[in-house]
Each structure stands twice: as C-alpha cells, then as structure tokens.
C-alpha positions as CSV (number, residue, x, y, z in Angstrom):
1,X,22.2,37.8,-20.1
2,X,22.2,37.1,-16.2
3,X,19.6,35.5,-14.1
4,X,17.4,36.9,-12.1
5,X,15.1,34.8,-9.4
6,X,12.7,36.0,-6.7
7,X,10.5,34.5,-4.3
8,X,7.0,35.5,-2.9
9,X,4.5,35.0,-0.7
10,X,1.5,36.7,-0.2
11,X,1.8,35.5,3.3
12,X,4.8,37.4,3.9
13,X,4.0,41.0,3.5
14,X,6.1,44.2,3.8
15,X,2.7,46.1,4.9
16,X,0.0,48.0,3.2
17,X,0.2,51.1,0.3
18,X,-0.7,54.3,2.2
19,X,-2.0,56.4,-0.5
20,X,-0.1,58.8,0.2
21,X,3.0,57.9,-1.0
22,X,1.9,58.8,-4.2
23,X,1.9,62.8,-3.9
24,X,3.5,66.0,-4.9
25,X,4.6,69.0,-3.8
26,X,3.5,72.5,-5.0
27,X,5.6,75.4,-3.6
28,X,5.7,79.1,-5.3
29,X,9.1,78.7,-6.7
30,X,9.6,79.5,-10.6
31,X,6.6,78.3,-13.0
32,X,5.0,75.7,-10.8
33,X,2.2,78.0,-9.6
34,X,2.3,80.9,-12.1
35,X,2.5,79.6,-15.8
36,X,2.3,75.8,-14.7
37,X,-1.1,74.8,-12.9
38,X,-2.3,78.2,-12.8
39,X,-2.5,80.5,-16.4
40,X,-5.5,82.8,-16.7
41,X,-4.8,83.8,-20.4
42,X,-4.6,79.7,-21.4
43,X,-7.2,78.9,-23.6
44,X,-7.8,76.5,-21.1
45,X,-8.4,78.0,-18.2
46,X,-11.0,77.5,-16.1
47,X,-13.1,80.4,-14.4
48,X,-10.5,80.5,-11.6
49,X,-7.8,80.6,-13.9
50,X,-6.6,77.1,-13.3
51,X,-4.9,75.3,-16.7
52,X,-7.1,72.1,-17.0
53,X,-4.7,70.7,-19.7
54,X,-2.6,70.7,-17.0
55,X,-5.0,69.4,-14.5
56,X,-5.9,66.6,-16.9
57,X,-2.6,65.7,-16.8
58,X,-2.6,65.8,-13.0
59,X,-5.4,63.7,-12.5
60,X,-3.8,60.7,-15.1
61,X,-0.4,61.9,-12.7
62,X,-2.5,59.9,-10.3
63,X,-1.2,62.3,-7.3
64,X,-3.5,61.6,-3.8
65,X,-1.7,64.5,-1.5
66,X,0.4,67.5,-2.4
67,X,2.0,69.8,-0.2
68,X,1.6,73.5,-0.5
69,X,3.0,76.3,-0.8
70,X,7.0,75.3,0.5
71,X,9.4,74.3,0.5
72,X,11.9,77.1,1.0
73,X,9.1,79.7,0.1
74,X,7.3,79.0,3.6
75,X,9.4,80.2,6.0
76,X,9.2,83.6,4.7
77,X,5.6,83.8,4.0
78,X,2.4,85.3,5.3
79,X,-0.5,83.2,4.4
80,X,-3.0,86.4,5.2
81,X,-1.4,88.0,2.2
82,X,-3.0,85.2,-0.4
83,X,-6.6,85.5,1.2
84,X,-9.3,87.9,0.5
85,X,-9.8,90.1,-3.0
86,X,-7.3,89.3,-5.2
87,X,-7.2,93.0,-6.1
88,X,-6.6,94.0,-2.9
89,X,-3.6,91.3,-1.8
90,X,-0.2,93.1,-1.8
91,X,2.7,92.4,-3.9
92,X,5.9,90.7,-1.3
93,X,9.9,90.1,-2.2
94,X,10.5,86.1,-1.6
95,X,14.0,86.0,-0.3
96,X,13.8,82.4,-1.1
97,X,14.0,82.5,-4.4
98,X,14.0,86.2,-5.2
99,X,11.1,86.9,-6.8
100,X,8.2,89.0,-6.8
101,X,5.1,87.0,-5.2
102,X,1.7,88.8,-6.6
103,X,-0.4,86.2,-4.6
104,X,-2.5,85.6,-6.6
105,X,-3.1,82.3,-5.8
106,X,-3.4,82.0,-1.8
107,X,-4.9,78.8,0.4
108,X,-8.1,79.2,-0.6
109,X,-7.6,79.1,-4.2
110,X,-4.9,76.3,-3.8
111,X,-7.6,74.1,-1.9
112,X,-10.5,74.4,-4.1
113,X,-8.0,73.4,-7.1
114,X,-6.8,70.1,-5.1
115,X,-10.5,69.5,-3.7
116,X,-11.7,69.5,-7.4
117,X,-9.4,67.2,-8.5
118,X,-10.0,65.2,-5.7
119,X,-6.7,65.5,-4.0
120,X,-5.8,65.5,-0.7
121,X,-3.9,69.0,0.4
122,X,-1.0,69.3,3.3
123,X,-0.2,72.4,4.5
124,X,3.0,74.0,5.9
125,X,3.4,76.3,8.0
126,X,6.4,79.2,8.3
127,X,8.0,78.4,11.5
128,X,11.3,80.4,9.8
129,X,10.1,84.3,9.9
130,X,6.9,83.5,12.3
131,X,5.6,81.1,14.8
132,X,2.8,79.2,16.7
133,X,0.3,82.2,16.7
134,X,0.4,82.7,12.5
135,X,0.0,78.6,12.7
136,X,-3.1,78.2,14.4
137,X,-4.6,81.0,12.8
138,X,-4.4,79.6,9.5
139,X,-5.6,76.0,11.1
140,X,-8.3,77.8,12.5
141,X,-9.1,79.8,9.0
142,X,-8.9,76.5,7.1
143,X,-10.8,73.8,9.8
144,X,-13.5,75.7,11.8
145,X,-17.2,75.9,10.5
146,X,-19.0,78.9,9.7
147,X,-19.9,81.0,13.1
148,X,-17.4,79.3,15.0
149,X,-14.9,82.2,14.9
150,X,-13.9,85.3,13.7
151,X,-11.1,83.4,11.4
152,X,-13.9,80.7,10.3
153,X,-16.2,84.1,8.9
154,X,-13.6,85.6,7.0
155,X,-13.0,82.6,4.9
156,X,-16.5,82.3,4.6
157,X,-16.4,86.1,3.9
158,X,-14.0,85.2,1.2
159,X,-16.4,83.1,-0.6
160,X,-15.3,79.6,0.9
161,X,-18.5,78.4,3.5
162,X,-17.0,74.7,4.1
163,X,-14.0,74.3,5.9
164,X,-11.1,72.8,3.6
165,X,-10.5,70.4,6.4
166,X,-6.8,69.8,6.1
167,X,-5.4,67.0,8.0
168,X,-2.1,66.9,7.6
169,X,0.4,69.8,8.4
170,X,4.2,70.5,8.2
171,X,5.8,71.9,10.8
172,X,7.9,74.3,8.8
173,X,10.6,73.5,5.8
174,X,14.0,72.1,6.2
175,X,15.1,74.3,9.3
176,X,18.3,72.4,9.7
177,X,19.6,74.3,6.3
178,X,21.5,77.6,6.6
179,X,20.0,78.7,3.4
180,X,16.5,78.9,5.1
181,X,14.8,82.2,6.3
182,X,15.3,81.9,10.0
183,X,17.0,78.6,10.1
184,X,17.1,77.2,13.7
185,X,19.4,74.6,15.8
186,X,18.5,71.6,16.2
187,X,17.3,73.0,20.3
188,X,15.6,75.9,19.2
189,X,13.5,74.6,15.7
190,X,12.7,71.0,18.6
191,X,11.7,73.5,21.5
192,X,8.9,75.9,18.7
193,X,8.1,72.5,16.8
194,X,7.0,71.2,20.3
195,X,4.9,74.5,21.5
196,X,3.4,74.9,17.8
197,X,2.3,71.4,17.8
198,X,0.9,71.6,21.5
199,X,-1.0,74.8,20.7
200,X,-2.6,73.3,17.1
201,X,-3.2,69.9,19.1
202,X,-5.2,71.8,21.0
203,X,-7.2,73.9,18.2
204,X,-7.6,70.4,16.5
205,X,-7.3,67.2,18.1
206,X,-7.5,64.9,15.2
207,X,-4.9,67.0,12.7
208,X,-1.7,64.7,11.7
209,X,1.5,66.7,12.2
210,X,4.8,66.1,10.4
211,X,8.1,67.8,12.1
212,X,11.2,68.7,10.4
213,X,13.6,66.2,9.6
214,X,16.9,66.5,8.1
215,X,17.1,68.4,4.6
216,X,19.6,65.4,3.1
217,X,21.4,63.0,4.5
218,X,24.7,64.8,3.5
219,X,23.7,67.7,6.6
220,X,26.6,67.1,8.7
221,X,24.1,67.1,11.8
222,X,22.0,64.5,9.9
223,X,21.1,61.9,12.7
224,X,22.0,64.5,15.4
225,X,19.1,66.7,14.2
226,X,16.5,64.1,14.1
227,X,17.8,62.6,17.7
228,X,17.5,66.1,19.5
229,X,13.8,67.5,17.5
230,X,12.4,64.2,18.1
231,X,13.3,64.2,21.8
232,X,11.5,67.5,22.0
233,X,8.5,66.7,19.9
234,X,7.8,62.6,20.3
235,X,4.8,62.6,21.9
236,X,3.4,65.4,19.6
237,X,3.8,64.8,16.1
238,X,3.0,62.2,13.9
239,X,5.8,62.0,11.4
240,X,9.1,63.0,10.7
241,X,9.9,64.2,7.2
242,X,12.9,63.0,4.9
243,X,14.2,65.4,1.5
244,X,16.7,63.6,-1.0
245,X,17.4,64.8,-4.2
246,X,19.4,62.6,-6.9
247,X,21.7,63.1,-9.7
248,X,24.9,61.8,-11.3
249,X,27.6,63.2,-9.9
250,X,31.4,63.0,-11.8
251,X,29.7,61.4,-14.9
252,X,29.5,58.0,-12.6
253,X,26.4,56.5,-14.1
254,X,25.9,53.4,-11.9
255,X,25.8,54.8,-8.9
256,X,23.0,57.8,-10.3
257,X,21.2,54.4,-11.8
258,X,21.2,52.8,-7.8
259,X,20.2,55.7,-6.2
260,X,17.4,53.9,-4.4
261,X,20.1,52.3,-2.5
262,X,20.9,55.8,-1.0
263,X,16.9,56.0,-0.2
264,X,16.7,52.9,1.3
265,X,20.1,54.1,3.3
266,X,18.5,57.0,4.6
267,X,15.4,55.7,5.5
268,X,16.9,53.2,7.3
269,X,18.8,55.7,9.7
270,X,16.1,58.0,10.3
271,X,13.8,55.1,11.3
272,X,16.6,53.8,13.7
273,X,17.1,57.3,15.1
274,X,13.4,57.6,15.5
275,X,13.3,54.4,17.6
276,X,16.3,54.9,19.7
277,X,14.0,58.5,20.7
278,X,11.1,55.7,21.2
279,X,13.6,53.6,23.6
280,X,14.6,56.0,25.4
281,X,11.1,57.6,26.3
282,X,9.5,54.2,26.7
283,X,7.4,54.9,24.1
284,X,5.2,52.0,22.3
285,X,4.4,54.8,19.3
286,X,6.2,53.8,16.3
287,X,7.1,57.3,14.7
288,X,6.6,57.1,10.5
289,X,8.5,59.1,7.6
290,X,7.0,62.0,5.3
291,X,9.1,61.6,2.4
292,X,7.7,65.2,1.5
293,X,10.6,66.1,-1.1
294,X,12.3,63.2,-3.5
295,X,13.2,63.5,-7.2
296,X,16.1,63.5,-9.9
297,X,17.6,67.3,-9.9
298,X,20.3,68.5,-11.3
299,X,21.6,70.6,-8.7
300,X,24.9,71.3,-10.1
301,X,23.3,73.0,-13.2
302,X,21.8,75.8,-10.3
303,X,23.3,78.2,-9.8
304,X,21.9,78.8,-6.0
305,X,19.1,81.2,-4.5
306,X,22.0,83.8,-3.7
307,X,22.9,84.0,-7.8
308,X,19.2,85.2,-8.5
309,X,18.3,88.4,-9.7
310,X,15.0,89.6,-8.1
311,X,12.9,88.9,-10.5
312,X,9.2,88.7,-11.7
313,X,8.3,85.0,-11.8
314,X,10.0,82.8,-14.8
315,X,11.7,79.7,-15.1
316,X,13.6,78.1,-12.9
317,X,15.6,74.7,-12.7
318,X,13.2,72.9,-15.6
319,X,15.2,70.1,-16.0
320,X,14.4,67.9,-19.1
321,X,14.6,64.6,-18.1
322,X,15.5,61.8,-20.1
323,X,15.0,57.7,-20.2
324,X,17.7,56.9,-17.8
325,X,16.3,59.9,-15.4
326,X,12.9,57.5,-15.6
327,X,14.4,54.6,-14.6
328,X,15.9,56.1,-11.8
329,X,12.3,57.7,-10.6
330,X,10.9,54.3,-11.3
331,X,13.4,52.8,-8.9
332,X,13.2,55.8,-6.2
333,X,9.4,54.7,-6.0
334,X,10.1,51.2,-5.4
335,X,12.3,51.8,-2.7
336,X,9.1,54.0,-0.8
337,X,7.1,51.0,-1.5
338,X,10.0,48.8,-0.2
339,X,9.5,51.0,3.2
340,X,6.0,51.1,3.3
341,X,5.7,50.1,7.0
342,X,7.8,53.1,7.9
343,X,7.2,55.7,4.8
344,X,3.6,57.3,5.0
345,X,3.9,60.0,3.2
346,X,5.6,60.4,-0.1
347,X,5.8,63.8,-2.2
348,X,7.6,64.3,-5.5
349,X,9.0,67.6,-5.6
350,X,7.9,68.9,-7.8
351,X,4.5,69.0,-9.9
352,X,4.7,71.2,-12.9
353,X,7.5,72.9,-14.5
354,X,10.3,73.0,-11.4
355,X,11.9,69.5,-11.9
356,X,8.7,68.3,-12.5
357,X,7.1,65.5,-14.7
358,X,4.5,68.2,-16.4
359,X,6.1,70.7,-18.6
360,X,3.7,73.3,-19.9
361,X,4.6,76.6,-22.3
362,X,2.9,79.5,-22.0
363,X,-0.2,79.6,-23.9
364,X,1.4,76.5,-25.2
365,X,0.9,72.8,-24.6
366,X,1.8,70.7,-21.5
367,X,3.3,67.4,-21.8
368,X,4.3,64.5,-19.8
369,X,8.1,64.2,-19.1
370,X,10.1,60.4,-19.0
371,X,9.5,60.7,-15.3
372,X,5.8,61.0,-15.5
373,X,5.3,57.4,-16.6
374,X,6.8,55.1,-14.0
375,X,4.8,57.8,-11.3
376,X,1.5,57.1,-13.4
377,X,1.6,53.5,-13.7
378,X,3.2,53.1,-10.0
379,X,0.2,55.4,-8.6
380,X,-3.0,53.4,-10.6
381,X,-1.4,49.7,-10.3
382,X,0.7,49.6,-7.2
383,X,-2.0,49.3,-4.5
384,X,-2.5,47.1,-2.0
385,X,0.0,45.3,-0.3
386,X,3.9,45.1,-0.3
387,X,5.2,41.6,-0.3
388,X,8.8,40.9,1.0
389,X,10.9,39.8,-1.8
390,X,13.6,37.2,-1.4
391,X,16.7,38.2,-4.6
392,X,18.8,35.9,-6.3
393,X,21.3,37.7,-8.8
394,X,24.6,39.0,-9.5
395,X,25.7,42.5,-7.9
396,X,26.5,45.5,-9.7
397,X,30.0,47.5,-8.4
398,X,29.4,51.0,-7.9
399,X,31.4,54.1,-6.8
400,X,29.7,55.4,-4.3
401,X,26.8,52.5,-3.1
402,X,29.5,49.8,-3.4
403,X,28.6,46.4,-4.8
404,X,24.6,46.3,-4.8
405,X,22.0,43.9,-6.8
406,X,22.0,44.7,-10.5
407,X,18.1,44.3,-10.9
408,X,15.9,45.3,-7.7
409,X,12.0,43.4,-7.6
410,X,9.1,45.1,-5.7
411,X,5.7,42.6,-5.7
412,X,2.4,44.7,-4.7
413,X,-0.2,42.5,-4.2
414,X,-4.5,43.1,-3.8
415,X,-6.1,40.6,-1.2
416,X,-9.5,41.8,-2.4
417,X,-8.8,41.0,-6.1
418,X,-6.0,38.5,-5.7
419,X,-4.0,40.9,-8.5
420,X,-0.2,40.9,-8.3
421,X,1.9,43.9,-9.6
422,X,5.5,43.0,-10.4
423,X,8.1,46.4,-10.4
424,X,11.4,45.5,-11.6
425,X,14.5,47.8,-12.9
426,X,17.7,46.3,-14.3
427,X,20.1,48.7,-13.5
428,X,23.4,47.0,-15.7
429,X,23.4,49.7,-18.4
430,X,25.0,46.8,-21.1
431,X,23.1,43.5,-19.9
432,X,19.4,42.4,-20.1
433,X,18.2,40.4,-17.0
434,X,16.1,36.9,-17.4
435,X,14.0,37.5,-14.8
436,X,12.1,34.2,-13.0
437,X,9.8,34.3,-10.6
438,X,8.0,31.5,-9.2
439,X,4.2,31.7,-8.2
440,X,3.0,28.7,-6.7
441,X,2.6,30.2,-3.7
442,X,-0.4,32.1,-5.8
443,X,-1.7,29.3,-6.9
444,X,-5.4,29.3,-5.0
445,X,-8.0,31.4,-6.6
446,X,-11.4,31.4,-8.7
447,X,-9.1,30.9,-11.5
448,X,-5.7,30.1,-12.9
449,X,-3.9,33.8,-12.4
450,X,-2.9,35.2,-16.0
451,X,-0.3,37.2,-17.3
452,X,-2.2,41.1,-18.3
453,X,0.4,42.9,-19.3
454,X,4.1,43.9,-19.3
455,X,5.5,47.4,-19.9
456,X,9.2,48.8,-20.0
457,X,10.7,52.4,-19.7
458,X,13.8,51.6,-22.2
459,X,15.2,52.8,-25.0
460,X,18.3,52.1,-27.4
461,X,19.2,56.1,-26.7
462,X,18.6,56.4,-23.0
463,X,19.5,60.1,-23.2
464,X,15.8,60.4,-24.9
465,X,13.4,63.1,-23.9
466,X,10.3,63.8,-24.5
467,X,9.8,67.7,-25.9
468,X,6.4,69.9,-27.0
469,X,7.1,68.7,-30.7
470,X,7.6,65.1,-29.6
471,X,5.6,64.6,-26.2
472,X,5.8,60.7,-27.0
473,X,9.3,60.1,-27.8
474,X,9.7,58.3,-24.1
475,X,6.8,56.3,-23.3
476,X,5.8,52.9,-22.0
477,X,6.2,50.0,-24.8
478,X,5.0,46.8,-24.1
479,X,7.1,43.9,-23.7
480,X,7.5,40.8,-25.9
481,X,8.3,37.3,-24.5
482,X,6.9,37.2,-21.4
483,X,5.1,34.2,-19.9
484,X,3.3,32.5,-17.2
485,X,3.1,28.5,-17.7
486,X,3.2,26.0,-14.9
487,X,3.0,28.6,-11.8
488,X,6.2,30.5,-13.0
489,X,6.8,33.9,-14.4
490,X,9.4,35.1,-16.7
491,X,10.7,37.7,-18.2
492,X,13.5,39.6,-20.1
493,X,14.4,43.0,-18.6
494,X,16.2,45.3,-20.9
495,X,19.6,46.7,-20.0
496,X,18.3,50.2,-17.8
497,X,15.2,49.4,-18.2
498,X,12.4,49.8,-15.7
499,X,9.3,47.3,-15.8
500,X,5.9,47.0,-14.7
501,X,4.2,43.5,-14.9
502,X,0.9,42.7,-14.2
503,X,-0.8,39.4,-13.1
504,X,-4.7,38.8,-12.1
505,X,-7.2,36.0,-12.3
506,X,-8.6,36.9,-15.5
507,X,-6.8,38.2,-18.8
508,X,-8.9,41.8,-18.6
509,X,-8.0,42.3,-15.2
C-alpha cells in the first residue's frame, strides 16, 4: 500500500460547476436515435414514440444539455427534411455513415423529448454541405414566437406554438477532418464561422455560439487550426469546442488508465492558443471550451465510414464497456471538473447505444453500462464548487503520458450546504492507495461535518461488464474502513478503482 495525502481549502477554489459539463450528445449515427431513445413498437413507448425505459434511464443519467443531431451526420443534412408530417418527410442517403435517414425524428420531435425531460438542447448546424442562410433559418424556426415570421408559423403549423428557445449552437462538426462532408481549411471554415455567427448574432442577440475546434489533438494542424478560426471569429463566438476519444492502444494499460492526463494536456493548449488570439487582439474576453465529444471508444475495432455498406439503420460501434473502461470515464470527468474555469460545456458522445452508457435491445430491455455509474454519481453529487487540490504521492511510469501521479483527487465543494464531494481514482492496477486527507480547514459549521458515504467502481475482474442478463454485474459497492476522526479523512482506494466520498454536516446529508 502507498500513501496518498491532499490538502484543501475551501478558500482556494478552482471555480464553479457549470451544469453543463454534465451532457451528451445525440447524433443520427447507428441505434442512438432509431432503436435507442426512440422505438415506436416498444412496449414502452410513449405517444411520440419515445422509449421511456430509456428515458428513465436518462433522467437517473443525470444529463443537463445534449447536442443534436451531429456529429459527422450534420454537415450533410437538411434540417427542413425532419420537420412537418412525418408521412410526408423524404427518405436521404447519409454519406456520413451510409445509411438511409427516414427522418423520422427531426428538431421538433428532438426538442419536445429533451424539454420533457427537462434537458437543455444545443443545436448544430451543417456548415459542411450548406451555410449561413440554412443556419438562421432554422434559428429563426426554433426561437421566434408565433406571428413573428413565416418560419415561426410553420413550426407552429407543425404543432409546436412555443418557441424551443435554444441557446446554445454549434457552428458546424469537426471541419478540420478530411473525412467530413465539405471539410474546410483552417481560412475558409474561420472566414463562414465568422459570417454565420455575424448573421445569427443578428437574428438573436442573446444565443451562445460554439466554433469548431480541432477534432483531436493528434490533427497535425491541431494548435494551428484553433490559432487561425479563432483570429477570424474572436469577437463572435462564445466557445471553442474540444473532441478526444480514448482507448488502449498496443495492449499498454497504464497509459489507457491516465488518459485524463492527455485531457488535461489538451485542454491546456487549446486554452493557451485561445489566449495568445486574446493577446494579440487586446481582448479582455476570456474564450471557454465545449468539450462537446469525450468518451472511451474503441476505434481500432471500426472499421471506418468508407467500409460501410449503405444500409438501413443497425448497429454500429456498441462497445461493451467494462470496469476498467469506468474508471477511466470516472477519471475523464475529473479532469473537466479539474478545468472548470476554462471547460463550460461537456458532452459525452454518446447517449444510447453508439459507445454509450445506455444499451437497449429491440423490444428488449435497456441497461446501464460500467460507464453509466461514475457519470450518474459525478452529475447528482459533484456540484458546486471545484477546490484546488495540493497531491502528495508516488508517480506511476507510463508509455505514452510519462511518469504521472498514481491516484488523482478532485474535491467539489457546496457553499450553500457546506457539503464536500471527494473523487479519487487509483490508477496502479496492483496497489491500493491509503488515502489521507486533512480537513481542518472545514472545521466551521452548524455542526461537526460527517462522513455519508463512500462508494468504489472496482472489481477483482476488471474486464467485468454489465449485459441484459446481468445489468448489475458492475455497479457501485460501498466502501469499508473509511473514517473521519479528529478533522481528518481516510481511506483505502482499491488497485483501479474509482471512488466517490461524501462528507456534510449531518449523517443524512
């Protein structure tokens, strides 16, 4: 066992939770619309045809924002296609993924499903195939009140009087990858971004715009890209946006279990690029990230869009993940909270079925994957604020992040109710971690604060996954051991493990 010790203070904060780090990302790829959130024939359907097993699970998910409907899928699409009689909407080839797209499920269906669960939708917009005209149109279908405009009647035509009032939009998907439908330079996507973002500026002043970033910080024009849109589009857009996918690559297993270290990496470079843009123009505005695609995916098991037959819907990349695919997720979203003055927006790509953490079957059940724990218990306890955290512990040698600490800390903490959340992952895959953290600094309150509960993503078999005939096999356990006497916290943390620990001032909070 190794020792573990960290330091806080809630005087000594990171900065607050935006809610928003905690969504998810819809696109029509595979079964994430058609056969994941959205079955007609389920025996659960609702009137729209909407699985609400599914959206049960969603709503215990804990998602606040979720991007629609691309990904890749937007830059080829025609939202006026999705609206209107659903008898009447014509059937399109996606050269994204090859498939068939009935649309079926269009904006207006999409919004009432994330309005009723209370979520919070983003919507992009194809700057691949079309441009600023297609963009404000569908601002101006989706924001302006009845009798306004022509645009505003026909959605209220189409059975949808009160504006869906969507704040946040994305400027497009990944333009910086060759493998997108009219993929740009860096000049040309920064020169439309700019004019698309002038022109919906001015059809709504208050919207929160998020231009294209870098698809992965492998691009070889990563930094270059962000540098050249950003000096276009500065003084237009709100956020840039970050995608980085994760997986073990060579069958090295500690550097897959530090991949946060390569989050933090690239959030650290974007940032910097985005305040040398700032320097240079003089600017006081401090440009944020929209993390708007992050997961575990198993890339090398695809076998790319060009391998595809055209097809009719169906499965596609449904990984299975397993306990040491948690622990890595777990981590991942400790590193967004980590970055919480500079991350906004999160979104976990993505929500059902496609590398998701909601597996359904059709006409079957739907289950929660490993990954769907640590993004539960993250989303309902981790709000508030971040607190810096000051490490003591031995470092872990990787192959590709070099030699980084063995067990990372994250401390969330709630001014209102004086609760503290404690995140911690050991990622030594052989040695548990006696974790010590001292609290005095915590010490002031209506009363002494108190231990509530500790729970760990482990397992002796951290290949484990959770299936439709054992949708429990990977859950949460609680933890043993752990104490709170004399202002000081401690704790054993499981080899891989990931751990939440909650403190407050009374033993039900």
């Amino acid at each position: 066992m190794y020792d573990v010790e960290v330091d806080l203070d809630p005087a000594f904060t990171v900065g607050t939770v935006d809610d928003r780090l905690f969504g998810t990302f819809v696109e029509h790829m595979g079964r994430c619309v058609y056969g994941g959130i959205f079955e007609p024939d389920h025996p659960t359907a609702d009137e729209h045809g909407f699985r609400q097993d599914v959206a049960d699970l969603v709503r215990e998910l804990g998602v606040t924002t979720v991007r629609y409907p691309g990904g890749n899928f937007v830059s080829g699409y025609r939202w006026e296609d999705g609206v209107g009689p659903v008898d009447a909407r014509p059937r399109r080839l996606d050269l994204a993924w090859r498939s068939i797209e009935p649309n079926t499920v269009g904006v207006d269906e999409f919004c009432r499903w994330a309005r009723g669960l209370g979520i919070d939708p983003i919507m992009a917009v194809n700057l691949g195939t079309r441009g600023v005209r297609s963009a404000v149109d569908l601002l101006e279908y989706c924001n302006y009140a009845p009798g306004t405009t022509a645009l505003a009647d026909q959605r209220v035509a189409h059975g949808h009087k009160d504006p869906h009032a969507i704040g946040t939009w994305c400027l497009g998907n990944e333009m910086d990858g060759p493998w997108q439908m009219g993929h740009k330079t860096a000049e040309e996507y920064g020169r439309l971004a700019a004019e698309t973002a002038r022109a919906m500026r001015r059809a709504d002043p208050g919207v929160e715009l998020v231009v294209c970033g870098s698809s992965n910080g492998n691009m070889p024009t990563f930094g270059t890209w962000e540098r050249i849109v950003l000096e276009n589009t500065y003084d237009l857009v709100d956020h840039v946006s970050l995608h980085e996918y994760y997986q073990p690559v060579d069958g090295d297993m500690d550097s897959f279990l530090t991949s946060s270290e390569a989050m933090r990496r690239a959030i650290g470079a974007v940032t910097a690029t985005a305040d040398h843009v700032a320097a240079v123009k003089r600017s006081r505005k401090r440009m944020t990230i929209s993390f708007d695609e992050w997961n575990v995916w198993y890339q090398s098991r695809f076998p790319g869009e060009a391998g595809l037959d055209v097809r009719e819907g169906g499965p596609l990349i449904e990984d299975t993940y397993s306990v040491t695919d948690a622990v890595v997720v777990g981590d991942l979203l400790m590193a967004l909270l980590d970055n919480c003055d500079r991350v906004a927006i999160a979104c976990q790509a993505q929500l059902a079925n496609v590398i998701a953490p909601i597996r359904t079957e059709p006409g079957g059940p739907a289950w929660r994957q490993s990954t769907f724990h640590p993004f539960a218990l993250t989303s309902r306890h981790a709000r508030g604020t971040v607190l810096r955290t000051e490490q003591r512990g031995p470092q872990l040698s990787t192959g590709e992040h070099g030699d980084v600490p063995a067990t990372r800390v994250t401390a969330v903490h709630d001014p209102e109710t004086d609760e503290l959340v404690v995140l911690a992952v050991n990622r030594d895959r052989d040695t548990p971690a006696r974790l010590s953290v001292p609290l005095r600094a915590f010490g002031h309150g209506p009363a002494p604060m108190r231990l509530v509960d500790h729970l760990a993503i482990t397992d002796d078999d951290p290949s484990a996954t959770n299936t439709p005939d054992r949708p429990d096999r990977v859950v949460p356990r609680p933890v043993t051991g752990t104490d709170l006497t004399d202002g000081r916290l401690t704790a054993t943390l499981s080899p891989e493990s990931w751990n939440i620990i909650r403190l407050g001032r009374t033993s039900g909070a």
